[in-house]
TIFI-593589 format. One record per residue (C-alpha): residue in one letter; x, y, z. Coordinates in steps of 0.02 Angstrom, whole numbers, always signed. Layout:
N
R   rest        x        y        z
R      A        X        Y        Z
...
This chain:
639
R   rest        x        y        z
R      X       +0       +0       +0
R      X     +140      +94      +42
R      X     +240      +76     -121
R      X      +97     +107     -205
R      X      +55     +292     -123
R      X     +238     +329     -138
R      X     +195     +295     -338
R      X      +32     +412     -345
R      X     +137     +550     -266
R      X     +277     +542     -388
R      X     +168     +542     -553
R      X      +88     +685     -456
R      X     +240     +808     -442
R      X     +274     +739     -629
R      X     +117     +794     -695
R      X     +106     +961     -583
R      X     +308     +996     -660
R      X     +238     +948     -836
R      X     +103    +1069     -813
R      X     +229    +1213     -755
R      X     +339    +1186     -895
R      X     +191    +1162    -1037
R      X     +112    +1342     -980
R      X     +247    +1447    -1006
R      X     +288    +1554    -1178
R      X     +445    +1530    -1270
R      X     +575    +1633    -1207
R      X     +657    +1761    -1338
R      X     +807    +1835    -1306
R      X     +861    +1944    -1456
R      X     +757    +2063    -1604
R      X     +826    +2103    -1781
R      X     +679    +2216    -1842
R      X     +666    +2306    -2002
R      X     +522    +2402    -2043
R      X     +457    +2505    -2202
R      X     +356    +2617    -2171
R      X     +237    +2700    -2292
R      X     +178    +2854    -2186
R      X      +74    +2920    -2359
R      X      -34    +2783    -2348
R      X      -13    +2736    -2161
R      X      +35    +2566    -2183
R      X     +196    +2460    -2142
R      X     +276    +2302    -2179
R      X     +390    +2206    -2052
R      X     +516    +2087    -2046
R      X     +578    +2015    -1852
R      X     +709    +1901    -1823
R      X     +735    +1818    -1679
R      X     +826    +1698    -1568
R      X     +673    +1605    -1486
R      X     +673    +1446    -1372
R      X     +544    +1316    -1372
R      X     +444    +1274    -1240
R      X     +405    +1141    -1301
R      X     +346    +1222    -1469
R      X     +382    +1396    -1531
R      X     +255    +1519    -1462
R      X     +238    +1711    -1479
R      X     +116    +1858    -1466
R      X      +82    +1986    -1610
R      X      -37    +2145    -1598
R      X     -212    +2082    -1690
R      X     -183    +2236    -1805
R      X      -43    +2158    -1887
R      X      -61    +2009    -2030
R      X      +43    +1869    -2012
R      X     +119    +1827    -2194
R      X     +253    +1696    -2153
R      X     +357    +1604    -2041
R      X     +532    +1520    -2042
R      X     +654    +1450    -1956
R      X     +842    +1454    -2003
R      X     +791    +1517    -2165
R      X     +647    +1355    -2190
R      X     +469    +1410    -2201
R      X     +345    +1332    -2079
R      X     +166    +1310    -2040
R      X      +85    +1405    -1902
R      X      -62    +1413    -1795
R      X     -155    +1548    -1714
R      X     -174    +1457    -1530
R      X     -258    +1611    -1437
R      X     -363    +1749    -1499
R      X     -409    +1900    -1407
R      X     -473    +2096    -1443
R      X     -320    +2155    -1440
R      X     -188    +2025    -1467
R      X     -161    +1850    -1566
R      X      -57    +1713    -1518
R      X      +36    +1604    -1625
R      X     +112    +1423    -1616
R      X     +230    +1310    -1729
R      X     +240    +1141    -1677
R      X     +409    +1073    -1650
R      X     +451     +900    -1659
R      X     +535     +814    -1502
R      X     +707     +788    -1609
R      X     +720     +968    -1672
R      X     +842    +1083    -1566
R      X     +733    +1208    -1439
R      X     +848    +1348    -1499
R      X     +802    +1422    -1670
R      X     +819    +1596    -1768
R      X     +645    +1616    -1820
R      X     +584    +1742    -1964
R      X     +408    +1817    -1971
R      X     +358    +1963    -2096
R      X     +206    +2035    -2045
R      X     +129    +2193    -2109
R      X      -36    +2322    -2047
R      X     -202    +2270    -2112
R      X     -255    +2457    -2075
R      X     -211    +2621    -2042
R      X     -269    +2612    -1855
R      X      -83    +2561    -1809
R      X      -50    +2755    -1855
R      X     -122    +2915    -1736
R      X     -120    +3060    -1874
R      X     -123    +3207    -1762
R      X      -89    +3348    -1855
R      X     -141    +3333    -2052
R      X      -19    +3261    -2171
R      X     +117    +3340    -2055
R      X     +138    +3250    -1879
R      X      +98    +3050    -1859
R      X     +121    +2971    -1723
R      X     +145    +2760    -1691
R      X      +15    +2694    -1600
R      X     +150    +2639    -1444
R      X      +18    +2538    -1321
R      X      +32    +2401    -1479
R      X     +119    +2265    -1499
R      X     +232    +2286    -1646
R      X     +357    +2159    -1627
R      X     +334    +1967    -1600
R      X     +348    +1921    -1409
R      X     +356    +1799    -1281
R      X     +466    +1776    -1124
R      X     +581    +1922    -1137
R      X     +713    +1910     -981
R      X     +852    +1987    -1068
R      X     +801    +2048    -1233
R      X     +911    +2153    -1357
R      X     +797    +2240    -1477
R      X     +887    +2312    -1634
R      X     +755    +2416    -1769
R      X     +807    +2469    -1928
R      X     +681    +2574    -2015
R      X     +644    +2674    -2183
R      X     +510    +2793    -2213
R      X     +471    +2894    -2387
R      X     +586    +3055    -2403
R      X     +484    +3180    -2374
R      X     +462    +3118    -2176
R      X     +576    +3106    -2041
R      X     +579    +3033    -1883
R      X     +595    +3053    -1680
R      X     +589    +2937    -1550
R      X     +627    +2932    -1355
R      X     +721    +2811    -1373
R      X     +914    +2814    -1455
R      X     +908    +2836    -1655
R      X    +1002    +2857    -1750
R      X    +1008    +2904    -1937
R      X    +1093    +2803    -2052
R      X    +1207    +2894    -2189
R      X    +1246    +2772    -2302
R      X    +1053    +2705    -2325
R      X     +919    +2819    -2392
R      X     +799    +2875    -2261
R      X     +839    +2762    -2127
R      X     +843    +2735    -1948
R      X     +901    +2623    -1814
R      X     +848    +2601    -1638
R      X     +949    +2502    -1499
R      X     +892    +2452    -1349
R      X     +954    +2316    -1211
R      X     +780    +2291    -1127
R      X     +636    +2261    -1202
R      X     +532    +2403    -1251
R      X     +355    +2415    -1153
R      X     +317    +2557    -1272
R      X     +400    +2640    -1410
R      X     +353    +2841    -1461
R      X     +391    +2853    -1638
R      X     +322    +3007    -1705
R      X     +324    +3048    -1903
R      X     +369    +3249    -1948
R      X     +329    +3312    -2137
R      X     +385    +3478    -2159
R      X     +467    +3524    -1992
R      X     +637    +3623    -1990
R      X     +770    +3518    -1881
R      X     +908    +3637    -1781
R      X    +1016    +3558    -1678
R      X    +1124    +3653    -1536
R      X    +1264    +3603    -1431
R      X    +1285    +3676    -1256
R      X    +1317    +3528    -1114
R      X    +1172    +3436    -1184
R      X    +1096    +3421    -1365
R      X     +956    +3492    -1437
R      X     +857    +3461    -1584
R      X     +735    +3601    -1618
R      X     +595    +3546    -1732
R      X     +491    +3704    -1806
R      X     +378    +3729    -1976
R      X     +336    +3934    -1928
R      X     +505    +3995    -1846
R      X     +606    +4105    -1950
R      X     +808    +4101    -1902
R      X     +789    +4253    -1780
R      X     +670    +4169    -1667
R      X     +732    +3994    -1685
R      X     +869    +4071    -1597
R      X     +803    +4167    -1468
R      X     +695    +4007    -1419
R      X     +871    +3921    -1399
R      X     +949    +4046    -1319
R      X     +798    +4042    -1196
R      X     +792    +3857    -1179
R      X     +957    +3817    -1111
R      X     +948    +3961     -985
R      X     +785    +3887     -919
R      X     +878    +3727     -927
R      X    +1030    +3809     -805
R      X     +896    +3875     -686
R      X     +814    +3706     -671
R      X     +981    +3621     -648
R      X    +1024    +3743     -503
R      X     +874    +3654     -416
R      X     +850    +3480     -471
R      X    +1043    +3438     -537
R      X    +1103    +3386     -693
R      X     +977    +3364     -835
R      X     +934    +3178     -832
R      X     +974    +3164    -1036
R      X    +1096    +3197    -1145
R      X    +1007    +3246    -1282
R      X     +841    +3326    -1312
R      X     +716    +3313    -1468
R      X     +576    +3473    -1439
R      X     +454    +3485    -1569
R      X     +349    +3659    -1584
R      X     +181    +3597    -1605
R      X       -9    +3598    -1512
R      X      +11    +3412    -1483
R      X      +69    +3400    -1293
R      X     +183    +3245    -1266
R      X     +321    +3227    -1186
R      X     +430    +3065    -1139
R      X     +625    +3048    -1083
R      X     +725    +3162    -1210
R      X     +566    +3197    -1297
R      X     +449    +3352    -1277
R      X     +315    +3425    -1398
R      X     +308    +3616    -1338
R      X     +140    +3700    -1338
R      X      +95    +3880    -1271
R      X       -9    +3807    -1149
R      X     +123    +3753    -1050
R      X     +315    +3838     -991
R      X     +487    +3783    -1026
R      X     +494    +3765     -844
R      X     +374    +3644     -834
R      X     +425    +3522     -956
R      X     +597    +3526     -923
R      X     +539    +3476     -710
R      X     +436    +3345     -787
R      X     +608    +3296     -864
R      X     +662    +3252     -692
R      X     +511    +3199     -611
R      X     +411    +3102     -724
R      X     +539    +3023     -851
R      X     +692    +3014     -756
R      X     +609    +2937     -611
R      X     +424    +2859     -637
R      X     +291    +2894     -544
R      X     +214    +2730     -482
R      X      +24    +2785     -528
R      X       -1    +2896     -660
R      X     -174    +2945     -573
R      X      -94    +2996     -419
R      X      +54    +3124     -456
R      X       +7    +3270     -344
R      X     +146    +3250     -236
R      X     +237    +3291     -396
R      X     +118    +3447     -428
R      X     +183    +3500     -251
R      X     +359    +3477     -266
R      X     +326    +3585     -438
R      X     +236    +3727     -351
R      X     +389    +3732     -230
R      X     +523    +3724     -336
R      X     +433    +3824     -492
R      X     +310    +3922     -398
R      X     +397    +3961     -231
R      X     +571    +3960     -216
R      X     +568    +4104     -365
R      X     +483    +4200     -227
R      X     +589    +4160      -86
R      X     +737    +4227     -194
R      X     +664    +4369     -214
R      X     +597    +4409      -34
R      X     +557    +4309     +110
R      X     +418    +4411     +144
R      X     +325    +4379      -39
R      X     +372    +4187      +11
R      X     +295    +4178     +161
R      X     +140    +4276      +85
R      X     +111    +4110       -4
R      X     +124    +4015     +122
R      X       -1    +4133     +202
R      X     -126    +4153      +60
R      X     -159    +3949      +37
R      X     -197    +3935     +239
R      X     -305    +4094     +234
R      X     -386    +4016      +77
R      X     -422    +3821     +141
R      X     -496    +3922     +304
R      X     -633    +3990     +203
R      X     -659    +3838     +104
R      X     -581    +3949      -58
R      X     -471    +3853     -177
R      X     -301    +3916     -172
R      X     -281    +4015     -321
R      X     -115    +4014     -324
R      X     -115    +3809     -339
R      X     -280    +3814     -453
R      X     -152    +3780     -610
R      X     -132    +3588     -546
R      X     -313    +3534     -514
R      X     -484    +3626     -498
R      X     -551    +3459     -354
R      X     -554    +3527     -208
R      X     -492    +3339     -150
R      X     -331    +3337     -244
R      X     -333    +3521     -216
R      X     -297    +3458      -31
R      X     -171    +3316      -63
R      X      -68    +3451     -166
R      X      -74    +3577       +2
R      X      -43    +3423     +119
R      X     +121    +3378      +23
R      X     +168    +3569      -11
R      X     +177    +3599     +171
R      X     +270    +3448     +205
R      X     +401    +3522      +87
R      X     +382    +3700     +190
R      X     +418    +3607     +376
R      X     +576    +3531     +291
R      X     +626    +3693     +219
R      X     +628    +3769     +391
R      X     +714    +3620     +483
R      X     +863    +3603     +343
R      X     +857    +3798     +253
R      X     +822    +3780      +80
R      X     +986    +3736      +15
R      X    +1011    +3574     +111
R      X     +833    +3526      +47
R      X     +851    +3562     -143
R      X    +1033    +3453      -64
R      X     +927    +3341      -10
R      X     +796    +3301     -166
R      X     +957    +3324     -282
R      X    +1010    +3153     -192
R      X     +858    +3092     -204
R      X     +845    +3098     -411
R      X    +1027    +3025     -422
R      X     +974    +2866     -324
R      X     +810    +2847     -403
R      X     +853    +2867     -589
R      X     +721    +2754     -687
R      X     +660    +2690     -534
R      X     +480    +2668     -492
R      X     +458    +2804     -352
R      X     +287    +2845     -256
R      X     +221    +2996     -133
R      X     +276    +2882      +15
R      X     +448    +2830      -25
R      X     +507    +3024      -81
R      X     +449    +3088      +78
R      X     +494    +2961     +189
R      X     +675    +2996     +131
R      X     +673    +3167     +152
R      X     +621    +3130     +330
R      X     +727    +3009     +365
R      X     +863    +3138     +369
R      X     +785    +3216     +521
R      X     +745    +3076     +611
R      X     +740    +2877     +519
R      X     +594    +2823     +662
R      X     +469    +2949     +586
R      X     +354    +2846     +469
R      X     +229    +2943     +357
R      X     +152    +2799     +324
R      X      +28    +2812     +474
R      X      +33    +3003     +431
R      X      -33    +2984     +250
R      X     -174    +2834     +297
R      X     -251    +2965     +426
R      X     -245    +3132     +292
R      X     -300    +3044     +133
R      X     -445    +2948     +183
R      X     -555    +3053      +70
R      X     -609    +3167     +181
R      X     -522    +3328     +188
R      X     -463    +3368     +367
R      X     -364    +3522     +423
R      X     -286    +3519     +598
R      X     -313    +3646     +726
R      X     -222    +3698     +873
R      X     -162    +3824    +1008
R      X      -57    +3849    +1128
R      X      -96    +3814    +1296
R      X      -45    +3869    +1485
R      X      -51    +3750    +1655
R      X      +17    +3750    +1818
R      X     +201    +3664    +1788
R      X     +185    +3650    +1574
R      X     +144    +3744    +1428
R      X      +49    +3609    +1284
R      X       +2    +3604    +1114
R      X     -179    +3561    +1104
R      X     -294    +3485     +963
R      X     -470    +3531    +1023
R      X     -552    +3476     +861
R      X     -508    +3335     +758
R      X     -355    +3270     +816
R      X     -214    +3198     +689
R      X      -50    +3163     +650
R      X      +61    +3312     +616
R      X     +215    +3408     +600
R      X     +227    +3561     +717
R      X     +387    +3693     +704
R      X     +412    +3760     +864
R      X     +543    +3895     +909
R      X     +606    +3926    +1073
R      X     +676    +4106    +1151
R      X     +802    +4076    +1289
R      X     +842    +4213    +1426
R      X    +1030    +4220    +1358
R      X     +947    +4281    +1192
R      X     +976    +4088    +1086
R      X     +852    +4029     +987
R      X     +805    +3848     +949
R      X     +709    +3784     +822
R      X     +646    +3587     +839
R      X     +512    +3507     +737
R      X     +377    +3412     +842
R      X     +279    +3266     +792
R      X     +109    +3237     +856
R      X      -33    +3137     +828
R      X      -95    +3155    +1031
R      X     -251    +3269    +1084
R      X     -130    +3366    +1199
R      X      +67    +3346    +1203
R      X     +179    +3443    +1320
R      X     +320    +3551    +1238
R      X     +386    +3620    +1388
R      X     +395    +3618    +1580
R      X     +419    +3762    +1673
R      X     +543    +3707    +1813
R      X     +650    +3743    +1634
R      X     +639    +3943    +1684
R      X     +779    +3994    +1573
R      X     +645    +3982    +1402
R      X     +543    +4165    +1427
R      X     +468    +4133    +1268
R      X     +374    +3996    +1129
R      X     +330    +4028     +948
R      X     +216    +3925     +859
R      X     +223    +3884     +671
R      X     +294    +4077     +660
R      X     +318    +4031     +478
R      X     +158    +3977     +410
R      X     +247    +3788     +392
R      X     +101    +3708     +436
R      X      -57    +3635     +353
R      X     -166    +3701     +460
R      X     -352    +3798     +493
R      X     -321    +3974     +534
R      X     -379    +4058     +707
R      X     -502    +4203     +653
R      X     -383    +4316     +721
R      X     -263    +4288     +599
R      X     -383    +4272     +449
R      X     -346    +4404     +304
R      X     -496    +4482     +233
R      X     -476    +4530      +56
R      X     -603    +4608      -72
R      X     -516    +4463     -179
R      X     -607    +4325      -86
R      X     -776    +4370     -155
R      X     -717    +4332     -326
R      X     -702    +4166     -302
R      X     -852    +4116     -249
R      X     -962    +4046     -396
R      X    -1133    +4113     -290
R      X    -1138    +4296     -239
R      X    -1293    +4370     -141
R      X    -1355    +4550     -161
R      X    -1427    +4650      -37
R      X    -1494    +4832     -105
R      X    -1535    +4949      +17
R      X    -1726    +5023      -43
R      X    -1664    +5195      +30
R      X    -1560    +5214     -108
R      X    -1628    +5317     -260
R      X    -1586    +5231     -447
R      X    -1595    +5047     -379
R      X    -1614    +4988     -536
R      X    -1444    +5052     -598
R      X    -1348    +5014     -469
R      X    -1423    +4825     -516
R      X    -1364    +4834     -675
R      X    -1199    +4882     -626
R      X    -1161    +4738     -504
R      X    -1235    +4632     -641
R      X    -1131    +4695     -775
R      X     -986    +4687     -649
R      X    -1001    +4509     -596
R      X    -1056    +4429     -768
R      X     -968    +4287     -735
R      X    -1049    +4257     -557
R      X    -1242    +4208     -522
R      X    -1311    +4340     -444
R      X    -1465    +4300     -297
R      X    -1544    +4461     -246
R      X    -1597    +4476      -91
R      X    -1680    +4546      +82
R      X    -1553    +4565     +213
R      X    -1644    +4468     +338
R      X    -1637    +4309     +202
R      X    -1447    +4294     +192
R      X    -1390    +4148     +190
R      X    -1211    +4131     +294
R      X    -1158    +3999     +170
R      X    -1139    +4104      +40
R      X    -1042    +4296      +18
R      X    -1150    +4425      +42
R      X    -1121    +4633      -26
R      X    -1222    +4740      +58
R      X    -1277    +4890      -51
R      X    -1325    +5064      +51
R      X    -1362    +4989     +224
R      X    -1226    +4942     +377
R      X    -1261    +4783     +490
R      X    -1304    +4818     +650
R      X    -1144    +4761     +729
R      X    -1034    +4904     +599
R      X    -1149    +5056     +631
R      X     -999    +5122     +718
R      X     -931    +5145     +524
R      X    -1028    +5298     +511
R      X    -1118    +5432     +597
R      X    -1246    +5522     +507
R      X    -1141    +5641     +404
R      X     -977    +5553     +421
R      X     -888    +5366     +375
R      X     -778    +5329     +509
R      X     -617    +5213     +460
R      X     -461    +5200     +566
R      X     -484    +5382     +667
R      X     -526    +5469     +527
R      X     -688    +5562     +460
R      X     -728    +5555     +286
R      X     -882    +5694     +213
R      X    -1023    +5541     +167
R      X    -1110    +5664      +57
R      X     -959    +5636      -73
R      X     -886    +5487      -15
R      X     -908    +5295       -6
R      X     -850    +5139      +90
R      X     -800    +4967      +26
R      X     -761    +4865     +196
R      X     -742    +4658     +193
R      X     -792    +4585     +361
R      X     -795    +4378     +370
R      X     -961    +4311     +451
R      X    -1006    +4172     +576
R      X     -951    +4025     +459
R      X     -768    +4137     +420
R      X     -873    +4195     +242
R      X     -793    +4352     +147
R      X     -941    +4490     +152
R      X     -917    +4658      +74
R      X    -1019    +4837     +119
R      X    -1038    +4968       +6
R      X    -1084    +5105      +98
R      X    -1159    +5284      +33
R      X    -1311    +5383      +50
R      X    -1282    +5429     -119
R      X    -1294    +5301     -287
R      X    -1188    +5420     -377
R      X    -1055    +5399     -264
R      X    -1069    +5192     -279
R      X    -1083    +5173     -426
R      X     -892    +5232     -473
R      X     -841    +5113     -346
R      X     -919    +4947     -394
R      X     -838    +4994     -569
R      X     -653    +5012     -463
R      X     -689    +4834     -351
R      X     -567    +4738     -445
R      X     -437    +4882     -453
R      X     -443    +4878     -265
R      X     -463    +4697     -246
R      X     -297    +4668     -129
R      X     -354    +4780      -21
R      X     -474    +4740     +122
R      X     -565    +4912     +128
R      X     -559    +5080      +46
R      X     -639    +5246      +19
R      X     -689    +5364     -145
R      X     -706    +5517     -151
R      X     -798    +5586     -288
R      X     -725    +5426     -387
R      X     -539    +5450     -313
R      X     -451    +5353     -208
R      X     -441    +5438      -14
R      X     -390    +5261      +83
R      X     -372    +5106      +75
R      X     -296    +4982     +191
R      X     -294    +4780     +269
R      X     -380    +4731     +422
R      X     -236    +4682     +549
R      X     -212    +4496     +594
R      X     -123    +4426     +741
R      X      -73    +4238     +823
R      X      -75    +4277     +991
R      X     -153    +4095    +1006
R      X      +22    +4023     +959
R      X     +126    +4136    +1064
R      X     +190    +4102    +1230
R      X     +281    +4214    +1336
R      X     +318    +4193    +1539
């Protein structure tokens, strides 16, 4: 019985090996392509060669928009079958007999059996491959060299992402080498376009059809110096040589950009870096690339220029996000208010390392990061863990991104608060994980900066038997992803345009209602427009408030005068503009005059004043204008 289970079991494992080795493809391990291609009448004919071994027959996969004409191996034609048939692909088998050898050079010319293999994007002039196909016969590919020679009519010529090269001493044609094998080929056709190559570190290929000489140059010239900035940031550019096409296609690949006005130089050189030098891990999920652009593209170019305009952008996306406004200054990247949030969350993450390192030892920092990553698979997680790591390599954001991007959108909240023996930092809403810059003001006059992480209700920064500290500064630098205290919200006229709903509150004192209604009409076009009582407001929404004053701003005006800051300004020939923010932190705005022919002027000058959070005509002319002032006393400590 015995001997006879020990049997069973070994015809088992023989069958279950058999059934491993049958279900595997044959394994091909080198491509001699040619290709004609006839881009007038988008067609193409192929011939492959390959070194292919059987497993146990000869097996290989071919896009189903390319016919099959023959087969051989070691120059002898053979039959074939198609095994496997599928929308997109076919697969093909020649038997092999048990005595032939498993290693063979097989030949298969194949050609299109319609123009669908070809993307015409631009007329007669620009035609691109369709790359998602599969062009080439293929099967198990573990160390495939892929060699392309191709030919296309005169008239065209070719670029690629990957390495061509054009042949001299054969009309029209190209080769491509590669070591790996090729996921996806971009092989674009040009009639017509102008080719300009320049030398300066790396080399450029300028394609063009409108440029004259003049401006071919200037573009150049303007080229590599956006090229030198972006280097200054990110490092040496990833490529040694660049093919950029001037066209209204947008594409872009490693060493390969098609340049359209709706983008910058800036931009598609960064992508350069971050897109084709490394690769993302989900195309659907790059904003923590869109936030490492807006700090190095967007940012830094500020902080270089002031700290003050730097930190004012900093300012204006937390002052935004607290009145549930879309940044504006991050609107470029995504109009979602969801992704709108995963940009900000990753942004500031860049702003707290900025202030731990300085901003040289970061750009350092990501410089390293690009060198060790080059045509790696990279995601949000793995950049920013190694960033952190550098402060401290037990911090794991892994915990910290689960609990932001749960598809809610969650802003933390805190203050400073004072006990008996401590001072704390307290979340009293929702609490979460987070990244808190605190700086500390000894009685000898240092300063120390540390970074705290938290993910507790309350956490103690500080006891006081330590008596020498006479002062505690929270997030002084706007580092933080956070919801604003009302104190230190910035009203600005700006806000209102924003919003997509405005209400409109007319004051039935005022004479020509009717006009002044056309002119905030005419004025906000763009904007649906709700007129209404004052007593129907609805606190959701911005509200301007035509000819009256809420009850709790009477002290704005006495019955002759406005009243602003100390000073009295004539109402008869005057009128206010004057942003307040209402119970749920929404951007209001009173126009205040007795007179319509002193408002009407200034709902025409609203946008001119627009950065401003309040100011006064006269007779149509400017006599003030001014912010409301902010404050964090809520972050502030001081014994």
């Amino acid at each position: 019985m015995n001997q006879y289970l020990k049997k069973t079991r070994i015809k088992i494992i023989i069958l279950f090996l058999l059934l491993i080795y049958f279900s595997f493809s044959s394994e091909i391990s080198q491509h001699f392509l040619g290709v004609n291609f006839d881009i007038n009448n988008k067609s193409a004919t192929f011939i492959d060669k390959f070194k292919c071994t059987a497993n146990p027959h000869f097996e290989f996969t071919l896009s189903a928009k390319l016919n099959v004409k023959s087969v051989s191996i070691d120059d002898v034609p053979k039959e074939y079958i198609i095994s496997k048939k599928s929308k997109s692909k076919y697969s093909y088998k020649i038997k092999r007999n048990i005595w032939e050898p498993k290693d063979a050079l097989i030949t298969v010319r194949y050609q299109t059996n319609s123009d669908s293999l070809f993307k015409e994007i631009k007329n007669n002039k620009l035609i691109q491959l369709n790359a998602d196909e599969i062009y080439y016969p293929k099967g198990i590919e573990r160390s495939t060299k892929l060699e392309i020679h191709l030919q296309v009519s005169n008239d065209w010529s070719v670029v690629s992402n990957e390495n061509i090269i054009k042949l001299k001493d054969k009309k029209n044609s190209y080769k491509i080498s590669s070591n790996i094998s090729l996921k996806q080929l971009n092989l674009f056709f040009l009639k017509n376009y102008n080719k300009t190559p320049q030398f300066n570190d790396i080399l450029l290929n300028l394609y063009s059809n409108e440029l004259d000489k003049t401006e071919k140059d200037e573009f150049i010239t303007l080229f590599f110096k956006k090229i030198k900035k972006i280097e200054s940031l990110l490092g040496p550019f990833p490529n040694t040589k660049i093919d950029l096409i001037l066209s209204d296609f947008s594409f872009s690949s490693n060493s390969l950009i098609f340049f359209n006005q709706k983008t910058t130089l800036e931009e598609v050189i960064f992508n350069q870096y971050f897109k084709h030098n490394i690769y993302p891990y989900n195309n659907k999920e790059i904003f923590w690339i869109y936030a490492i652009q807006a700090y190095f593209l967007e940012y830094i170019p500020l902080l270089d220029k002031s700290y003050k305009s730097a930190n004012l952008f900093r300012k204006e996306i937390l002052n935004s996000h607290s009145k549930s406004l879309i940044p504006q200054n991050l609107i470029l990247f995504s109009d979602n208010i969801y992704n709108q949030y995963k940009i900000q969350t990753y942004l500031f993450l860049l702003f707290t390392l900025e202030d731990y390192f300085g901003k040289n030892k970061l750009i350092n920092l990501v410089q390293e990061f690009l060198s060790k990553n080059k045509n790696k698979l990279i995601d949000d997680l793995k950049f920013y863990q190694y960033l952190f790591s550098k402060i401290n390599p037990n911090f794991s954001l892994d915990f910290y991104f689960s609990e932001r991007f749960n598809n809610e959108i969650n802003y933390s909240f805190f203050e400073i608060i004072e006990s008996d023996k401590s001072i704390s930092i307290l979340q009293p809403e929702k609490v979460l994980p987070i990244f808190i810059p605190l700086r500390f003001h000894h009685e000898n006059g240092k300063i120390q900066d540390s970074l705290l992480f938290t993910k507790s209700f309350k956490t103690n920064i500080f006891s006081k038997i330590d008596d020498n500290i006479i002062k505690i500064e929270v997030d002084k630098n706007n580092s933080c992803l956070r919801k604003l205290h009302e104190t230190e919200l910035e009203i600005k006229i700006k806000d209102i345009y924003y919003y997509k709903n405005i209400q409109i509150v007319i004051s039935s004192k005022l004479k020509n209602n009717e006009k002044i209604k056309s002119q905030i009409t005419k004025h906000f076009k763009s904007k649906k427009l709700d007129f209404v009582e004052y007593e129907n407001i609805n606190p959701s929404w911005p509200a301007i408030i035509i000819g009256d004053l809420p009850s709790e701003y009477k002290y704005l005006s006495t019955k002759y005068d406005l009243i602003l800051n100390g000073r009295k300004f004539y109402l008869k020939n005057h009128c206010l503009a004057y942003t307040f923010n209402n119970q749920k932190s929404i951007t209001n705005l009173i126009i205040y005059s007795k007179s319509s022919i002193q408002i009407l002027p200034l709902i025409e000058k609203l946008n001119f004043f627009k950065n401003y959070s309040y100011f006064v005509l006269r007779n149509g002319n400017n006599a003030d204008k001014g912010f409301h002032k902010t404050h964090s006393k809520q972050l502030i400590w001081e014994n």
